[in-house]
C-alpha atoms as one frame of an Amber mdcrd trajectory, in Angstrom:
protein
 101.056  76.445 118.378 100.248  76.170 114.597 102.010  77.185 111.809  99.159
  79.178 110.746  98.961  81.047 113.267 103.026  82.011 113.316 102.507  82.707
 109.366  99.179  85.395 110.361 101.311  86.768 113.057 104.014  87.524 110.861
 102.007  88.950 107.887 100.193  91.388 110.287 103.477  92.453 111.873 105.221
  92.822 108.236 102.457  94.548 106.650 101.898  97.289 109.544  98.109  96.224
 110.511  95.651  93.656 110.297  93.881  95.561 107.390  96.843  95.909 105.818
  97.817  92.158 105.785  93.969  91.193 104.438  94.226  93.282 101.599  97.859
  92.643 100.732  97.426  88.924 100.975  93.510  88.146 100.371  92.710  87.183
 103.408  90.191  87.828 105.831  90.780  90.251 108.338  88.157  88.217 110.967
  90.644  85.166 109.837  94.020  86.838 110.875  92.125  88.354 114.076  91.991
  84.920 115.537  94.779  83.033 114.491  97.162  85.886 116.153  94.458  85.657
 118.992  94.980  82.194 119.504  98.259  82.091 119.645  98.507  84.781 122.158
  95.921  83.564 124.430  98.060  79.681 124.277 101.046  81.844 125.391  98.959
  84.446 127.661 101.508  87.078 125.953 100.127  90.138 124.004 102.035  90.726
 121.060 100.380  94.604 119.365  99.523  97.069 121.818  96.421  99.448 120.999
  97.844 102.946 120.338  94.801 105.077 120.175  93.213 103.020 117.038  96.138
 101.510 115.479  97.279  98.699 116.821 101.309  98.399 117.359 103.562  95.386
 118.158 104.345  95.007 121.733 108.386  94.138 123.108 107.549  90.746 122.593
 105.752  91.497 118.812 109.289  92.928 118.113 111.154  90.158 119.000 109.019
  87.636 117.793 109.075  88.860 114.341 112.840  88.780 114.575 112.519  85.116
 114.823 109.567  84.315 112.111 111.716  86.695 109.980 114.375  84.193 110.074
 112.069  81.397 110.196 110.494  82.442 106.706 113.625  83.406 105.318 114.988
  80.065 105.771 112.154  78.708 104.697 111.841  80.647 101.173 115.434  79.935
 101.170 114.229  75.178 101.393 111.320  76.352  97.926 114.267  78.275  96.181
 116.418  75.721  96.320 114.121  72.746  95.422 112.814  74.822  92.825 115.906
  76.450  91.093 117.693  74.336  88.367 121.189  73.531  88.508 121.638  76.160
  85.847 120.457  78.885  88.108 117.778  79.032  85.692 114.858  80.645  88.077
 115.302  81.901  92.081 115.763  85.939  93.227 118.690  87.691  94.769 117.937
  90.141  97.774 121.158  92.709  97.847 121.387  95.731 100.564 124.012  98.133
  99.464 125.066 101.533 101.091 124.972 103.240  97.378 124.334 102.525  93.997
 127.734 103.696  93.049 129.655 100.390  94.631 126.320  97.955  93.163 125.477
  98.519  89.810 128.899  97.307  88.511 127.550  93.997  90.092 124.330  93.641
  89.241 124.985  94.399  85.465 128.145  91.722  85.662 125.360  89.215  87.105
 122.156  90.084  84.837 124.727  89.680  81.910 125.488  85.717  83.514 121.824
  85.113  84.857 119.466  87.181  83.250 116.447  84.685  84.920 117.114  85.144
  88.615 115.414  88.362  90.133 117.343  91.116  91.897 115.884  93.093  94.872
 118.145  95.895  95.585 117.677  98.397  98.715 119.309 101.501  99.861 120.432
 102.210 103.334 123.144 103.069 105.680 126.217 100.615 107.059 123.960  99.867
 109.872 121.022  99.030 108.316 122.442  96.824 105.387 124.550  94.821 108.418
 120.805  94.488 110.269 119.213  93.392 107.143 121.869  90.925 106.246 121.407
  89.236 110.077 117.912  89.411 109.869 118.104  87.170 106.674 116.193  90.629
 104.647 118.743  90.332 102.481 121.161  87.763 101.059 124.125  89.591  99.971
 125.587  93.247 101.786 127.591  95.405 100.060 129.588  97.891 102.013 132.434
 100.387 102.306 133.588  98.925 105.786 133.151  96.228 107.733 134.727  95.148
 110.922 135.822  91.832 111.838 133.251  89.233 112.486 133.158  85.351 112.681
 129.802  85.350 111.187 130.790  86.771 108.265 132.497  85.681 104.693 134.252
  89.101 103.721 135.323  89.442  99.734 137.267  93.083  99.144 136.046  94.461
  95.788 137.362  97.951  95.284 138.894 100.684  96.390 137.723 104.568  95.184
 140.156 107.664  95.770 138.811 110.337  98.072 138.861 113.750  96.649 138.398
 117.559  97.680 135.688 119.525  95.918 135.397 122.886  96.068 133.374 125.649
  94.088 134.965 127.311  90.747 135.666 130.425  92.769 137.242 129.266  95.569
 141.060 129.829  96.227 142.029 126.300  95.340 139.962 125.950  92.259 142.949
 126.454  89.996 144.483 123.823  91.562 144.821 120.527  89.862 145.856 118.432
  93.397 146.010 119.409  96.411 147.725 118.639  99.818 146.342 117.867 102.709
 148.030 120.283 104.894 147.095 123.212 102.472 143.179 122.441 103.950 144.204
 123.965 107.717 141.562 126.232 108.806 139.506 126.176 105.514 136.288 125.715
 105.994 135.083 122.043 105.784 131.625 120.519 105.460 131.393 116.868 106.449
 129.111 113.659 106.654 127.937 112.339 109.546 130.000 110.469 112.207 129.905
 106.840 111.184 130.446 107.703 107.134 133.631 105.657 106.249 134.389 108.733
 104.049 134.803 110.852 106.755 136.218 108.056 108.889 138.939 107.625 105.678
 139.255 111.551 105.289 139.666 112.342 108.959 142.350 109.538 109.498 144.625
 111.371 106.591 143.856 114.512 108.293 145.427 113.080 111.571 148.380 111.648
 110.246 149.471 115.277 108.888 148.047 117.259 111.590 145.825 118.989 109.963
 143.204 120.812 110.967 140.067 121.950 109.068 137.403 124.291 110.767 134.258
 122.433 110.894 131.697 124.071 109.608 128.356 121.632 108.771 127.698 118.191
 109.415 125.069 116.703 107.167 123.848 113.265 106.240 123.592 113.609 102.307
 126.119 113.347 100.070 123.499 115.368  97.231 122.987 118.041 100.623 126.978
 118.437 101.000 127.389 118.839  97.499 124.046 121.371  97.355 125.981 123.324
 100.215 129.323 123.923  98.997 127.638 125.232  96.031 126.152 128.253  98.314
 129.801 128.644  99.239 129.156 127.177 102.675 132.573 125.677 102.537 134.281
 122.931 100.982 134.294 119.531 101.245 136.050 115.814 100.092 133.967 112.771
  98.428 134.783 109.571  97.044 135.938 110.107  93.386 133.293 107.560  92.186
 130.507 109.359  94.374 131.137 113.213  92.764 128.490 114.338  90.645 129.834
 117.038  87.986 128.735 120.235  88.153 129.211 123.654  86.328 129.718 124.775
  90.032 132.184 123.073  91.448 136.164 121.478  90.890 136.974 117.910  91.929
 141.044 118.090  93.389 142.733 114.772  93.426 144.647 114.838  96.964 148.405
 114.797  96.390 151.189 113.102  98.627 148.420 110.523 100.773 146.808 107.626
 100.302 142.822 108.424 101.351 140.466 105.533 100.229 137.371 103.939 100.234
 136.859 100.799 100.153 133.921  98.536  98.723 133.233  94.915 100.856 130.892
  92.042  99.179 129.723  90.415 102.871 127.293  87.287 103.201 126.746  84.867
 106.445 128.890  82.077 106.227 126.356  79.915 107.321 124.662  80.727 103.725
 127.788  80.841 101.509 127.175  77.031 100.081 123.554  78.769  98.899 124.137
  78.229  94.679 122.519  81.641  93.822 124.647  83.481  96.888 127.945  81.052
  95.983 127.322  82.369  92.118 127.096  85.999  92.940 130.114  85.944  94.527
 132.129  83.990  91.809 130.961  87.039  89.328 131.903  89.446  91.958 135.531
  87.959  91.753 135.423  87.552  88.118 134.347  90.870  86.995 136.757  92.453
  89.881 140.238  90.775  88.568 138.787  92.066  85.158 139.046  95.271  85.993
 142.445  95.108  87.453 140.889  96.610  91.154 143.587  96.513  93.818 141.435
  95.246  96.904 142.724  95.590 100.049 142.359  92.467 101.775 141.802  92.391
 105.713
């Protein structure tokens, strides 16, 4: 087995096609053909599958390309650190982040210290940023929860006040807070199982015994908001997260403590990584700046 022919294997499977791969990375097409040929005829395993005239990665493609993923990621991990300066003067910064609203704080706090080093910031859900950050796709996750793991180096950042919002004609608009047990039977319109919103919102609910009458589920915060402004129902967001709107009225919950919470999370194995260790040391700077109250786990 040749290094070549791992590094073709892995360009095809990353790029979606053979084609794809020779025009992303000039090279030949006939080139990539037969190093990935090669290397499965030394293994007599077939790693894409023909799917009518595309050609897909097989079971073992997909697994394979787990392993060059964190083969190359290591290895662009070896040329950024013999080519970064002490100063952090060059390198790049992968972040996956479940919003922009518990990021951007970050990334401006870190621009502002190392305005050289490149940030790559992507968008997903808890699960995804968690897969990215194992896969090495990433070096730094942010999220709003994050269960216990040995893997992991956990830093609390923030925590964000969950709200109600309702629309301007609603009963409870006048209201300035609200109680939880004043929200039996309205109707409520939630995220999806798995949002640590609704995971936050529906524990308060519990301990109070109340119970709203489910209306919608839906996976978009901008979707929620788009629905309660129908007068669908009504429904509860992180403070941070709610978009003003003619339309609607943000409540501030009275009497119970219903939070989100925002989690900086690397691998351990990669903490002593200089760009990685000086992310996190602006993370902690800029949040005992701003006075958060973290909840540590």
């Amino acid at each position: 087995m040749r290094y070549t022919q791992l590094r073709s294997f892995h360009l095809v499977a990353g790029s979606g096609g053979f084609n794809a791969a020779a025009d992303a990375f000039n090279i030949s097409q006939p080139t990539l053909t037969a190093q990935v040929g090669a290397l499965e005829a030394e293994f007599g395993v077939e790693l894409f599958v023909k799917r009518g005239r595309r050609r897909e990665l097989s079971d073992t493609g997909r697994q394979l390309l787990a392993i060059t993923t964190r083969l190359f990621a290591e290895e662009a991990e070896v040329q950024a650190f013999l080519s970064e300066t002490r100063e952090l003067r060059t390198g790049r910064l992968s972040i996956s982040a479940v919003g922009p609203f518990h990021v951007t704080e970050m990334l401006a706090a870190f621009n502002q210290a190392y305005p050289n080093i490149e940030l790559a910031v992507k968008l997903g859900n808890s699960a995804e940023v968690l897969d990215d950050l194992a896969s090495y796709r990433c070096d730094v996750a942010v999220l709003a929860y994050i269960d216990e793991d040995d893997r992991l180096l956990t830093m609390p950042y923030r925590r964000h006040p969950v709200a109600v919002f309702v629309r301007r004609d609603h009963g409870l608009a006048a209201r300035d807070t609200i109680r939880l047990p004043e929200l039996e039977g309205e109707p409520m319109i939630v995220r999806e199982k798995g949002s640590t919103t609704r995971r936050a919102f529906e524990d308060a609910l519990a301990r109070t015994g109340t119970k709203p009458r489910l209306v919608m589920e839906i996976g978009s915060r901008e979707a929620i908001r788009e629905a309660v402004i129908h007068g669908l129902g009504i429904s509860y967001v992180s403070e941070t997260e709610f978009v003003p709107d003619a339309c609607l009225k943000l409540i501030p919950i009275e009497g119970a403590e219903v939070y989100t919470y925002t989690h900086v999370v690397v691998l351990k194995q990669r903490e002593s990584s200089r760009v990685i260790r000086a992310f996190l040391d602006v993370v902690m700077q800029t949040r005992d700046a701003f006075g958060a109250e973290p909840r540590t786990s």
